[in-house]
C-alpha positions as a printed NumPy array, in Angstrom:
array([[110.279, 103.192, 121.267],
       [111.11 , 103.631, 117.794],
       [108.238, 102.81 , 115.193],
       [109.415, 103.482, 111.475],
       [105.62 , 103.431, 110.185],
       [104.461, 106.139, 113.269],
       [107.217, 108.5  , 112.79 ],
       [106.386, 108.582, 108.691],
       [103.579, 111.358, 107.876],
       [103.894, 110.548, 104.283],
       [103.049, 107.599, 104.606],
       [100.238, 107.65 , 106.279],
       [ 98.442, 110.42 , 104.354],
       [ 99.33 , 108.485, 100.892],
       [ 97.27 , 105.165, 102.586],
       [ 94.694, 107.777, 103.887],
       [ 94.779, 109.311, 100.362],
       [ 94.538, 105.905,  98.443],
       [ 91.237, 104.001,  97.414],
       [ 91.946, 101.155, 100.011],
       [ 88.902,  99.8  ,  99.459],
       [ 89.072,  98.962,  96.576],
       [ 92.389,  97.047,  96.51 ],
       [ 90.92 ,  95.253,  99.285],
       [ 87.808,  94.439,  97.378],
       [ 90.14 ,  92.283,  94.38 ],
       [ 92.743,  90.743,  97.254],
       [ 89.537,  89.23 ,  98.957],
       [ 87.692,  88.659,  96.161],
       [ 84.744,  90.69 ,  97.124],
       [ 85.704,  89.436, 101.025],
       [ 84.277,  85.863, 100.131],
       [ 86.849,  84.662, 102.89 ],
       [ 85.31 ,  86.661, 105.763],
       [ 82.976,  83.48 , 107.056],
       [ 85.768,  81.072, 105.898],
       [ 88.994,  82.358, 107.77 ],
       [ 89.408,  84.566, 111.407],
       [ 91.492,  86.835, 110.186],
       [ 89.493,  87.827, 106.611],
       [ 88.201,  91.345, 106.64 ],
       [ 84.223,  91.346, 106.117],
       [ 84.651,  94.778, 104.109],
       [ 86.948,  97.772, 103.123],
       [ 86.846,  99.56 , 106.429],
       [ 88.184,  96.535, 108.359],
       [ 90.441,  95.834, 105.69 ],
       [ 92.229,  99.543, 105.527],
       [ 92.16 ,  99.158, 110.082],
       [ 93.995,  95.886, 109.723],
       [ 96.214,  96.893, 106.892],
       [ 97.445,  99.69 , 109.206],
       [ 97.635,  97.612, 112.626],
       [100.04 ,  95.398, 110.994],
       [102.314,  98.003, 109.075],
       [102.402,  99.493, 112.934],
       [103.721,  96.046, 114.045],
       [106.162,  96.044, 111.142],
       [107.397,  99.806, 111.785],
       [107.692,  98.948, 115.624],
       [109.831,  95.797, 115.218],
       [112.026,  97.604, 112.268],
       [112.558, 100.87 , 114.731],
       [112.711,  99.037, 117.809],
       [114.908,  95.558, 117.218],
       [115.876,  95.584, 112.822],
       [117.403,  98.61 , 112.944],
       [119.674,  98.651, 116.145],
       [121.536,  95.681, 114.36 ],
       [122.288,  97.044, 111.506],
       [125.12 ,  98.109, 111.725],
       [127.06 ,  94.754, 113.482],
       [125.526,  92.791, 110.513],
       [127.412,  95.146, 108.058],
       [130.529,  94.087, 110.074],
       [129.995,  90.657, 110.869],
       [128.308,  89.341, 107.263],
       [127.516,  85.797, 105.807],
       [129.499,  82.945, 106.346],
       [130.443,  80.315, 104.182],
       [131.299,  77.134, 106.286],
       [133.495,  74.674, 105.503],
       [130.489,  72.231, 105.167],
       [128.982,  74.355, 102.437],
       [126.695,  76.134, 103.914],
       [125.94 ,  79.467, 104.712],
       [125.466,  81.087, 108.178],
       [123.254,  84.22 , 108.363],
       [124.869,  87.336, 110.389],
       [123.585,  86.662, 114.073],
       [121.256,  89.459, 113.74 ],
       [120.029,  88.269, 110.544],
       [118.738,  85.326, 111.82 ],
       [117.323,  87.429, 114.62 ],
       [115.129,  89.535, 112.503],
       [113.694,  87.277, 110.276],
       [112.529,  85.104, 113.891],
       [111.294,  88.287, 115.111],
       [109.422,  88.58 , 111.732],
       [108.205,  85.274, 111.595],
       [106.939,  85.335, 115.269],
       [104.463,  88.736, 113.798],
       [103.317,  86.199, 111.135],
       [104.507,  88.713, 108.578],
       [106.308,  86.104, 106.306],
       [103.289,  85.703, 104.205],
       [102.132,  89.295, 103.131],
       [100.799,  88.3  ,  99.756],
       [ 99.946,  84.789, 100.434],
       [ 96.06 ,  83.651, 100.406],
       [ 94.096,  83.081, 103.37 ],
       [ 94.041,  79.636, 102.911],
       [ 97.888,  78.944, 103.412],
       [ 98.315,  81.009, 106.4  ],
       [ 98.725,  83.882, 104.45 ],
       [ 97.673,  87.799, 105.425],
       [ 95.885,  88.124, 101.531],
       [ 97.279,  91.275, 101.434],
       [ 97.369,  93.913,  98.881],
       [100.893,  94.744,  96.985],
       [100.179,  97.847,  97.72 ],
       [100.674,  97.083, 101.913],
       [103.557,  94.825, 101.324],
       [105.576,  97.621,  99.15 ],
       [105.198,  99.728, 102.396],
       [106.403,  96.682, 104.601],
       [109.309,  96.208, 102.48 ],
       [110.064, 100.384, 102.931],
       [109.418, 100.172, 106.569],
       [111.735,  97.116, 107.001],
       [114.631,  98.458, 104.575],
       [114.82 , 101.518, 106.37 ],
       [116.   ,  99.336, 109.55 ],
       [118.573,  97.245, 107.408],
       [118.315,  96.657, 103.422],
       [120.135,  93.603, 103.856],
       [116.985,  92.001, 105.703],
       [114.579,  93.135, 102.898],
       [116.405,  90.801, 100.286],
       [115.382,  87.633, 102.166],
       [111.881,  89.554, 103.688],
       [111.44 ,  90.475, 100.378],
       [111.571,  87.572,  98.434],
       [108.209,  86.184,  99.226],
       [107.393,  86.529,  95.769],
       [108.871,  83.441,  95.516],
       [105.912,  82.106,  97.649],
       [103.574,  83.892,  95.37 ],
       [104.783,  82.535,  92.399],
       [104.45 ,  78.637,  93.726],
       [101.335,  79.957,  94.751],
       [ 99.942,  81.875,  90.814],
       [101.63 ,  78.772,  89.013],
       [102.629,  75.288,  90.861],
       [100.278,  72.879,  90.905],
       [ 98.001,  72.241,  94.446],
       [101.06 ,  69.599,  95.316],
       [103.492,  71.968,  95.616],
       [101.619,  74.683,  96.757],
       [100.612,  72.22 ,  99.882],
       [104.394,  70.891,  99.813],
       [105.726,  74.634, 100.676],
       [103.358,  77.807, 101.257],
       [102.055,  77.132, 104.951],
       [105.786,  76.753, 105.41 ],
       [106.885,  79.886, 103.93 ],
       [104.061,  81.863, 105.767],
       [104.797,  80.462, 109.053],
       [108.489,  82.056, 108.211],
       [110.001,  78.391, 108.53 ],
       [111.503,  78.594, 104.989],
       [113.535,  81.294, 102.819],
       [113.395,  81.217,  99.145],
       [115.771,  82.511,  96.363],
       [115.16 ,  83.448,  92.296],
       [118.137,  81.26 ,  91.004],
       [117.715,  83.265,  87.362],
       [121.637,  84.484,  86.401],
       [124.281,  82.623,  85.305],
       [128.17 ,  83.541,  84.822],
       [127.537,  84.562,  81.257],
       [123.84 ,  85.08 ,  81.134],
       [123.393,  88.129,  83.709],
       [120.691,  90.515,  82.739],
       [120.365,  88.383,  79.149],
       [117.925,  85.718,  80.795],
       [117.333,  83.907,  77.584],
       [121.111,  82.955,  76.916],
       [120.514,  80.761,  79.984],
       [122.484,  77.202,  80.03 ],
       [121.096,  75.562,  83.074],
       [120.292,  72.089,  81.559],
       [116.988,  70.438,  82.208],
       [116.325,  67.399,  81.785],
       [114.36 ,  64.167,  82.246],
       [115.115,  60.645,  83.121],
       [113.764,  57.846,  82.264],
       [111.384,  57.611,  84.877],
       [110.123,  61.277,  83.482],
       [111.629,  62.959,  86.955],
       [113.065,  66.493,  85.912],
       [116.881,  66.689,  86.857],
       [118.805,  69.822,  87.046],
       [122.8  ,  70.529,  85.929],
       [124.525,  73.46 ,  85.479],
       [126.282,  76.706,  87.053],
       [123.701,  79.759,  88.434],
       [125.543,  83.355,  90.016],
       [124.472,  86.155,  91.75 ],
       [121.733,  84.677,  93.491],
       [119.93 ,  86.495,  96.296],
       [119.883,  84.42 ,  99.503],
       [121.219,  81.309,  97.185],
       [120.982,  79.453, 100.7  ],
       [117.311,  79.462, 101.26 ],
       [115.656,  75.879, 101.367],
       [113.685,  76.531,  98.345],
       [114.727,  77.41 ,  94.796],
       [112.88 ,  78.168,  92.093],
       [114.951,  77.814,  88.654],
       [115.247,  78.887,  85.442],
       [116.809,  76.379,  83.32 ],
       [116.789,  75.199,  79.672],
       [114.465,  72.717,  79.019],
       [114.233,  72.78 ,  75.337],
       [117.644,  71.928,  74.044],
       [116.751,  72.552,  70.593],
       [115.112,  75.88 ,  70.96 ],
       [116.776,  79.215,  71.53 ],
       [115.582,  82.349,  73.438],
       [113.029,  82.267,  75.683],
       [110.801,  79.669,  74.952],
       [113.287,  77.091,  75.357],
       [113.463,  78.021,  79.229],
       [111.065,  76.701,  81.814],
       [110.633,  77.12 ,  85.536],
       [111.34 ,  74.359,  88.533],
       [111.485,  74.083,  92.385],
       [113.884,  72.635,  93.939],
       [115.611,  72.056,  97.524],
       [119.356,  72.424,  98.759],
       [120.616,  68.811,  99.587],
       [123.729,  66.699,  98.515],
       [123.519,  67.58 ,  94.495],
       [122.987,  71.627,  95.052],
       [126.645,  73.049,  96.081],
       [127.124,  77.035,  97.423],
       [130.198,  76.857,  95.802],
       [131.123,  80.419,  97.212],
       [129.714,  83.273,  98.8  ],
       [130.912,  86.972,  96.778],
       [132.855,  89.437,  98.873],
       [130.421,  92.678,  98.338],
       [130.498,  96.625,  98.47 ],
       [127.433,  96.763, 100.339],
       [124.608,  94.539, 101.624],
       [126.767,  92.379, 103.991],
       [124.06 ,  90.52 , 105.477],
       [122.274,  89.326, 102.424],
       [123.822,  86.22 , 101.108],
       [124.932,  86.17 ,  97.522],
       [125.79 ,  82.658,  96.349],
       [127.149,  80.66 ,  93.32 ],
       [125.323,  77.224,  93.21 ],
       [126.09 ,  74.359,  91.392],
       [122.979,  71.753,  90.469],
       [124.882,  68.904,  90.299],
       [121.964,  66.327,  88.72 ],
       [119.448,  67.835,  91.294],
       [116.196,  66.552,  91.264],
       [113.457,  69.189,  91.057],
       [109.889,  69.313,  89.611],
       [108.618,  71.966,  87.092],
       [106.22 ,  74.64 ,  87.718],
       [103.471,  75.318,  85.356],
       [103.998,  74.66 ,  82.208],
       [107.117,  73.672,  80.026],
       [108.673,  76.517,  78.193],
       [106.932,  79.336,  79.855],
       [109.752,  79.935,  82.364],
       [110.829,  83.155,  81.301],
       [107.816,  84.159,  79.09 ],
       [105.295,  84.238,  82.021],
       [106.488,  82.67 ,  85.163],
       [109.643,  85.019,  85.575],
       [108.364,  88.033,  84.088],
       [106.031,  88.074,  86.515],
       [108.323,  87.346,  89.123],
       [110.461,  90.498,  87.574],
       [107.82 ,  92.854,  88.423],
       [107.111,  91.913,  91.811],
       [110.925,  91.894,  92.011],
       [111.573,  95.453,  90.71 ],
       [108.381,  96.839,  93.048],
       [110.279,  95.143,  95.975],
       [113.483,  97.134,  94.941],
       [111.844, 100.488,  94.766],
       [110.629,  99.759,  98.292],
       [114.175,  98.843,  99.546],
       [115.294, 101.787,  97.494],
       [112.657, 104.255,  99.69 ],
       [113.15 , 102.438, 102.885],
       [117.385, 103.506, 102.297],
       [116.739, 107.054, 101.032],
       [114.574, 107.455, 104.148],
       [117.125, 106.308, 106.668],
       [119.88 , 108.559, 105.165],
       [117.785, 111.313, 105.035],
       [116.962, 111.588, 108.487],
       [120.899, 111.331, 109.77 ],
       [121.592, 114.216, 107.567],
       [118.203, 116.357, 108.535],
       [119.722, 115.902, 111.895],
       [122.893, 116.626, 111.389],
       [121.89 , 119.743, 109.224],
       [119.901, 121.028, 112.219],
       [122.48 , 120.75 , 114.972],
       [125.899, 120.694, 113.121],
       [126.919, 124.642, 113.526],
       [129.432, 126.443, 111.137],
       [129.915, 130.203, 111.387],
       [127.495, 130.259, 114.258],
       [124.832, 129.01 , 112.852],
       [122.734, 125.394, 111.824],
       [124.698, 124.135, 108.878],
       [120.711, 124.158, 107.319],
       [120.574, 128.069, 107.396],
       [123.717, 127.828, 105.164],
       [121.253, 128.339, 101.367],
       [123.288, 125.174,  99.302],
       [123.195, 122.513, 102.293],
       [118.81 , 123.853, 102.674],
       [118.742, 123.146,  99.135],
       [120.145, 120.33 ,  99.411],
       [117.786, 119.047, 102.152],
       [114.981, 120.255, 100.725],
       [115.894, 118.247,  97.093],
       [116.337, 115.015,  99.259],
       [113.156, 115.395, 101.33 ],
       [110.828, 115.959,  97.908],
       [112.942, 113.259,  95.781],
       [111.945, 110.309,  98.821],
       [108.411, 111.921,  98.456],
       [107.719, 111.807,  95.213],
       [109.191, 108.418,  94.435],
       [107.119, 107.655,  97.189],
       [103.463, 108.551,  95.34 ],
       [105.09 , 106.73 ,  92.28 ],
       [106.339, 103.448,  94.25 ],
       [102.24 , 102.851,  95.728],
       [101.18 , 104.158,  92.161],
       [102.94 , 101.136,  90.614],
       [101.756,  99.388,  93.415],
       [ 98.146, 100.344,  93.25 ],
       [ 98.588,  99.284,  89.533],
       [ 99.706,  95.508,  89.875],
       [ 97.293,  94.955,  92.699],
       [ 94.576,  96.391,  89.869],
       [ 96.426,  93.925,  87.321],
       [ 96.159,  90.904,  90.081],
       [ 92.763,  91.723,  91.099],
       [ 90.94 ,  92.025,  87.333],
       [ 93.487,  89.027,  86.315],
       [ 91.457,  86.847,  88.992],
       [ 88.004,  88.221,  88.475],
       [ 88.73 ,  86.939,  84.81 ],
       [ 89.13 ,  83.325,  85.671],
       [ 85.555,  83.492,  87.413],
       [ 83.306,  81.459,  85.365],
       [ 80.089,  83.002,  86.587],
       [ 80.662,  86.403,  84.627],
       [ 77.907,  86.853,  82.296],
       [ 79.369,  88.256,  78.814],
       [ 78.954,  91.645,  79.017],
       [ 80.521,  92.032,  82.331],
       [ 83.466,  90.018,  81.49 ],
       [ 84.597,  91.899,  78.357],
       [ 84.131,  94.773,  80.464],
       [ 86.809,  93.462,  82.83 ],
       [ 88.839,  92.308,  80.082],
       [ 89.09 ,  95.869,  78.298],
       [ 89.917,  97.229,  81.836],
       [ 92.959,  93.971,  82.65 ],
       [ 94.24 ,  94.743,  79.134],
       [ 94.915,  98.753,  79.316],
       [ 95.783,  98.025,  83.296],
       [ 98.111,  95.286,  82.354],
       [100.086,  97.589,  79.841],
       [100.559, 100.279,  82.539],
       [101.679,  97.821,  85.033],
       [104.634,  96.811,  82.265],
       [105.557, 100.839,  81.391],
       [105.194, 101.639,  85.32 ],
       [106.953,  98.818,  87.163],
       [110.32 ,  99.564,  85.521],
       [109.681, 103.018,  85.792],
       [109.644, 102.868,  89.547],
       [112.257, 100.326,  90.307],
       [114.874, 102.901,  87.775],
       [113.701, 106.321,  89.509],
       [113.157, 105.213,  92.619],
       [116.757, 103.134,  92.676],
       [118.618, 105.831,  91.078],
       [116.792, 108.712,  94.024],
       [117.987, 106.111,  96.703],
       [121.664, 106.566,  95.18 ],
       [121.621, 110.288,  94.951],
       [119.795, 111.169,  98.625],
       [122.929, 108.954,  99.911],
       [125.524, 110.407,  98.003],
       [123.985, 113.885,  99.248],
       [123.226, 112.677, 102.913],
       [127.072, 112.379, 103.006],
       [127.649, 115.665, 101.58 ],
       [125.743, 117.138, 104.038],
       [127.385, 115.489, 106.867],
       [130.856, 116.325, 105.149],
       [133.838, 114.56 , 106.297],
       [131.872, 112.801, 108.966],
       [129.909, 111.415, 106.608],
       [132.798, 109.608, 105.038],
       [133.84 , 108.023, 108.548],
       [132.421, 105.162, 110.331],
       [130.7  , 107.151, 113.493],
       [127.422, 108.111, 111.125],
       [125.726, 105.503, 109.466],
       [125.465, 107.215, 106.322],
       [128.667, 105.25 , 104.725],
       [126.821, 102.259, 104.686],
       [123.819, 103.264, 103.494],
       [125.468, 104.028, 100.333],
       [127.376, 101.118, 100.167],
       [123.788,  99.401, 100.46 ],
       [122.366, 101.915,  97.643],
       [124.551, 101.276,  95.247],
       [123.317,  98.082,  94.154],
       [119.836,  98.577,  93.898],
       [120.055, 100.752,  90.669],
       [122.042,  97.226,  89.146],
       [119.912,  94.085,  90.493],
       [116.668,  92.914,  88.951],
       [117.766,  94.54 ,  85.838],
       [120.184,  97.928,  85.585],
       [118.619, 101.377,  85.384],
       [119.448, 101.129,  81.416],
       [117.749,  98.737,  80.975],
       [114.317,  99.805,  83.012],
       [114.609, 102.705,  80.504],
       [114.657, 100.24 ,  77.856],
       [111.518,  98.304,  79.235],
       [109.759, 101.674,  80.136],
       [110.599, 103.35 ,  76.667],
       [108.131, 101.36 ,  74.733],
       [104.999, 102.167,  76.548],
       [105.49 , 105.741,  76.322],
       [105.963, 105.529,  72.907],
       [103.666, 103.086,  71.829],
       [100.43 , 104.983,  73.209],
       [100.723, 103.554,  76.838],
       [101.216, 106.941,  78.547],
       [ 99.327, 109.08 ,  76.953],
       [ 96.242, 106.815,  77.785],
       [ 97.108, 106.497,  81.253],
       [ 97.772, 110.518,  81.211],
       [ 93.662, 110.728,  80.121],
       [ 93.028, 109.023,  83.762],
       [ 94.522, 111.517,  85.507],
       [ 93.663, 115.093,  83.37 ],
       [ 89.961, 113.678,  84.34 ],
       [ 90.627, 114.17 ,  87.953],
       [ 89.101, 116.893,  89.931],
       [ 92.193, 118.991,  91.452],
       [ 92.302, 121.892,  93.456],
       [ 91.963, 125.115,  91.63 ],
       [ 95.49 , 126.213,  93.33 ],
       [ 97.597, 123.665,  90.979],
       [ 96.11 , 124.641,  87.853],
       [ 98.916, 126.565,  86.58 ],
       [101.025, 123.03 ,  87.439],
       [ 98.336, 121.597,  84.973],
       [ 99.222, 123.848,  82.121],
       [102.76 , 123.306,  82.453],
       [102.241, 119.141,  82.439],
       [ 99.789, 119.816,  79.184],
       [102.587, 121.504,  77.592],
       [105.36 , 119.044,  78.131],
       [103.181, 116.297,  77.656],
       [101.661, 117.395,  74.074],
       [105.826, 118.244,  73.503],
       [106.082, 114.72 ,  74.146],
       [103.72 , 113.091,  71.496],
       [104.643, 115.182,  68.994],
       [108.173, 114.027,  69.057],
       [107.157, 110.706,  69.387],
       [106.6  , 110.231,  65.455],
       [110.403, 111.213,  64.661],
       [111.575, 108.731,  67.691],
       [109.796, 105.993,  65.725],
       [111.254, 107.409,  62.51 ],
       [114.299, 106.905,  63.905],
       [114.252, 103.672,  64.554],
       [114.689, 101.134,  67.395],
       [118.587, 102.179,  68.217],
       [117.419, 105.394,  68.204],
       [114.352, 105.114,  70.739],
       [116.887, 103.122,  73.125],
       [119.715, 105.906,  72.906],
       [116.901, 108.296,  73.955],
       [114.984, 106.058,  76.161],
       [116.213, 107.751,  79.524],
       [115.55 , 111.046,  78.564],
       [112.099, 109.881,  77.141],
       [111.28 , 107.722,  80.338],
       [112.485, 110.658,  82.34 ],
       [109.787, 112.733,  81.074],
       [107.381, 109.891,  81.746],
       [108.256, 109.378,  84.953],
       [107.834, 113.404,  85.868],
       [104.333, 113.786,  84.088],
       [103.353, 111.118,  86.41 ],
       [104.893, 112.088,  89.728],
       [103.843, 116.016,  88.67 ],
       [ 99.973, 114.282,  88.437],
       [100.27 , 112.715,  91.774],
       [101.514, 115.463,  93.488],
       [ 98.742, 117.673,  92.135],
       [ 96.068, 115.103,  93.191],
       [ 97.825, 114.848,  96.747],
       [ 97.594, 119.106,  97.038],
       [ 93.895, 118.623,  95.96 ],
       [ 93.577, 115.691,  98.09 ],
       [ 90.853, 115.469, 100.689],
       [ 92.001, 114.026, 103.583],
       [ 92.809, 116.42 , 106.687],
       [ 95.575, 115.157, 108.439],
       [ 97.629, 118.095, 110.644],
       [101.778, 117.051, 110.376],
       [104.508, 118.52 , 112.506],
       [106.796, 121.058, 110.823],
       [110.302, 121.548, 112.25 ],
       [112.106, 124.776, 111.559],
       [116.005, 125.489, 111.443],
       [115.784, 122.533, 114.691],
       [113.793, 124.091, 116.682],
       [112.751, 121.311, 118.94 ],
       [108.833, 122.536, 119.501],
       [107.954, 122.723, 116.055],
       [104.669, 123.638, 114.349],
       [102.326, 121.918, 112.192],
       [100.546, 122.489, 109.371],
       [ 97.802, 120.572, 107.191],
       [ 99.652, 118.045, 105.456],
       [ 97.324, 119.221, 101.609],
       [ 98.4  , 122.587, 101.971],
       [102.207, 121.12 , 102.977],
       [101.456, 119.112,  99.774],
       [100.838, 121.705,  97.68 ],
       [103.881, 123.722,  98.449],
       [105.812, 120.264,  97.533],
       [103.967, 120.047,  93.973],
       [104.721, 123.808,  93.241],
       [108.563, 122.882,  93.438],
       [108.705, 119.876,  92.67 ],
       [106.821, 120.801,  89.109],
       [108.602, 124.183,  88.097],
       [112.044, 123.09 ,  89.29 ],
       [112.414, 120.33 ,  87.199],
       [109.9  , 121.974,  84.121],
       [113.128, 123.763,  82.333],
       [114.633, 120.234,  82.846],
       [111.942, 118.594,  80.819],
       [112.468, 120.961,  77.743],
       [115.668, 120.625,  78.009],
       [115.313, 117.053,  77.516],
       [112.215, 116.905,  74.425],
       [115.178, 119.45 ,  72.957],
       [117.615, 116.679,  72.683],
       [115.09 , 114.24 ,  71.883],
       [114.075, 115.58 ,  68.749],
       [118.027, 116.982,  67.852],
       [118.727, 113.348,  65.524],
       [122.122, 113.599,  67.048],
       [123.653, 110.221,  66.454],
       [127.175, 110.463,  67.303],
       [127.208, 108.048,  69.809],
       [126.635, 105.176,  67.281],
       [129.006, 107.03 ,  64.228],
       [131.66 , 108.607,  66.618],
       [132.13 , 105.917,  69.305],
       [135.642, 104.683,  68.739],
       [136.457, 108.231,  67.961],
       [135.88 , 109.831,  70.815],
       [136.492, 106.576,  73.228],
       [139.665, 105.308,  71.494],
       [140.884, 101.762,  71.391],
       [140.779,  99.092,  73.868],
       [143.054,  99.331,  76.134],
       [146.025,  96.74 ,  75.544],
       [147.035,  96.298,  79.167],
       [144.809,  97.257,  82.346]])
């Protein structure tokens, strides 16, 4: 049988590789639960076992039932009855029961709710594991951030009213955020609400775009301060379908058939608030977005991963001129590109895991009253510099690792050639699927945008210091030089960036974020190839069925030596146009682009 967690090496040896432990020390709270719930680990070592016997249940059911319907939910979609509702592809419907029946519904969820209390870290390899068997499923599997943020912000009545629910998989949930003229601008929302005059909070207004806008509970963004503009006139509320919430269409989509994607109307909907008035956007869905754009990465990885492996196989057994297609130099490279791309977005995906779940963990020990003084401005100096990673290295992820998924499927076709474009391989709709994860829960532009300011406000180069105080194998340390180098190229340009102004830092933010993003990946890499852990992987050569294997360190090390002087002339390159002051793209627009077009 098929088992999408089994069959991954790197995956594996980055959980072996990780500090476990210590993620599962903040999710369980220093495992207080262990004599309060059955299935609450009593320390690290049963955590990291159970962590692992459940991503093995996950990759089983995705290999083994998820992924063999795949493909018939690409062709059979979502249905919008005539009733107004919306009918899941059959085998839609069929996964998520499958998933609910291996009480997987609740990943994040506390103990207390039905929950698994597990680490974001596990859950961002869930979501990989399931998108690899259809990335369709992930946006409604993927969603139970929804769950989590009921269960961070409601108050106990509606965290009792819905979470045992949405852990025993007997509810779906949806972010009901964009509107038809308030996409990735969240604070021009219009959604009015507002209260009667029994102080119930009523809900009216247009929402599109929205993920799975049939699930049976909604959580809201809507204007609740009709005097106040931006963001603080926006709050959060729950809500459920009924008479006065109307799926006024379903939209016909490139890719991603089986995920629903809804207009709703709130037609005087009654719904309660979460949290707080005017913190809807400010806290509530911020923190929502960066679950949400860790979640995409993950889909993202699960997609480049499928891809990959039609077009490895097809490499190896596809002869041209006698030989493997693979032997031909341009199709290895090719392979070779694709295989190290999923990789290393891989080690920065459970970075900007490992982060949040830091974030969550020192977030909670924070509220603990006990905390003598010392200690708790201890923690607080560690949440703070934490916390301002977690905001540089969330969109960071979610744009490289959305924008890798889109090139290892443009390539997988490549590789396959005109097969690739036809029906028989798979690979057409995984790029169909691809293509909109470097759009949803914000573009790639604007990631850059997000990520831009921590690199240049000091964010980076702090986080850097972490990782040049690492112990790394004495093989990498010419990679080291070259990462000190680019990186001290970095800072110094950062001064005439600022000078620059604000239009001028955005122009440049990709090519700045880019050169984030690869001092990163370049440091984990080099901490994988000095990495510890002795794990022996399986090494296929030109298809040769038998193999070899090799320790996956020194296989690691080979990786970082690419990875880090391929793309090093890259980086210059990039500081070089940094630091040029060209402008023209704000004083030679309409020049070069011409006027609009009078008639399309």
């Amino acid at each position: 049988m098929a088992n999408f967690y089994r069959d991954n090496e790197d995956i594996q040896f980055l959980l072996q590789h990780m500090d476990l432990g210590e993620l599962a020390e903040l999710a369980e709270q220093g495992f207080k639960f262990a004599g309060e719930f059955d299935n609450a680990p009593v320390d690290g070592e049963e955590a990291a076992v159970n962590y692992k016997m459940v991503l093995d249940s996950v990759g089983e059911l995705s290999g083994d039932f998820i992924a063999p319907r795949g493909e018939d939910i690409d062709r059979q979609g979502t249905t919008h009855l005539e009733d107004g509702t919306v009918k899941y592809a059959d085998g839609i419907a069929e996964s998520l029961d499958a998933l609910a029946k291996a009480d997987v519904m609740g990943f994040t969820l506390p103990h207390r709710f039905g929950g698994l209390n597990f680490p974001e870290t596990i859950y961002s390899s869930a979501i990989e594991i399931v998108s690899r068997g259809d990335a369709s499923l992930m946006n409604i599997f993927g969603l139970q951030g929804i769950a989590g943020t009921i269960s961070f912000f409601a108050s106990e009545e509606i965290k009792q009213k819905y979470l045992h629910e949405f852990a025993r998989g007997e509810l779906t949930g949806a972010m009901v955020l964009t509107e038809p003229d308030a996409g990735s601008d969240l604070q021009a929302c219009k959604l009015k609400a507002f209260q009667d005059d029994d102080g119930n909070w009523i809900l009216h207004g247009v929402k599109r775009f929205i993920t799975n806008g049939c699930g049976e509970v909604l959580l809201v963004l809507a204007k609740s301060e009709p005097e106040r503009n931006g963001g603080l006139g926006l709050s959060l509320f729950v809500c459920e379908p009924g008479p006065t919430v109307s799926v006024r269409r379903i939209e016909d989509k490139l890719g991603i058939h089986g995920s629903p994607t809804c207009e709703l109307f709130f037609d005087n909907t009654p719904c309660e608030i979460i949290g707080e008035r005017q913190r809807g956007l400010v806290t509530y869905v911020m923190a929502l977005m960066n679950g949400a754009r860790i979640g995409i990465a993950g889909q993202s990885l699960g997609l480049a991963e499928a891809t990959f492996r039609v077009a490895r196989d097809y490499a190896a057994s596809r002869e041209q001129f006698g030989v493997p297609i693979e032997k031909l130099p341009a199709v290895r490279d090719m392979v070779i590109d694709m295989k190290i791309e999923i990789e290393v977005s891989r080690a920065l995906l459970y970075e900007a895991s490992r982060i949040v779940d830091l974030e969550i963990g020192f977030g909670r020990k924070l509220e603990d009253a006990s905390l003598d003084k010392a200690e708790a401005k201890a923690i607080k100096k560690r949440y703070r510099k934490i916390k301002r990673v977690a905001s540089m290295i969330t969109p960071m992820s979610k744009y490289y690792c959305s924008e890798m998924c889109n090139y290892v499927a443009y390539d997988s076709i490549q590789v396959l050639g005109g097969s690739g474009f036809m029906r028989d391989y798979p690979c057409e709709r995984y790029a169909r699927d691809a293509r909109i994860t470097t759009i949803y829960e914000g573009t790639s532009q604007l990631q850059c945008v997000a990520a831009v300011r921590g690199v240049c406000g000091g964010t980076l180069e702090k986080y850097l210091e972490d990782f040049k105080a690492m112990e790394y194998d004495e093989s990498v340390k010419e990679l080291l030089d070259i990462l000190s180098e680019v990186a001290d190229k970095l800072f110094e340009g950062v001064p005439f960036v600022k000078d620059n102004g604000i239009e001028y830092m955005d122009l440049y933010a990709k090519d700045i974020v880019d050169i984030g993003i690869y001092l990163v990946n370049s440091f984990l890499f080099c901490g994988q190839a000095s990495s510890k852990v002795d794990m022996d992987v399986a090494v296929a050569d030109n298809g040769d069925a038998k193999g070899q294997t090799m320790k996956m360190v020194d296989r690691k090390k080979i990786v970082a030596f690419r990875y880090v002087t391929k793309n090093y002339p890259k980086m210059l390159a990039k500081l070089d146009a940094i630091g040029s002051g060209d402008k023209s793209t704000f004083s030679a627009y309409e020049a070069i682009v011409g006027p609009v077009p009078e008639e399309l």
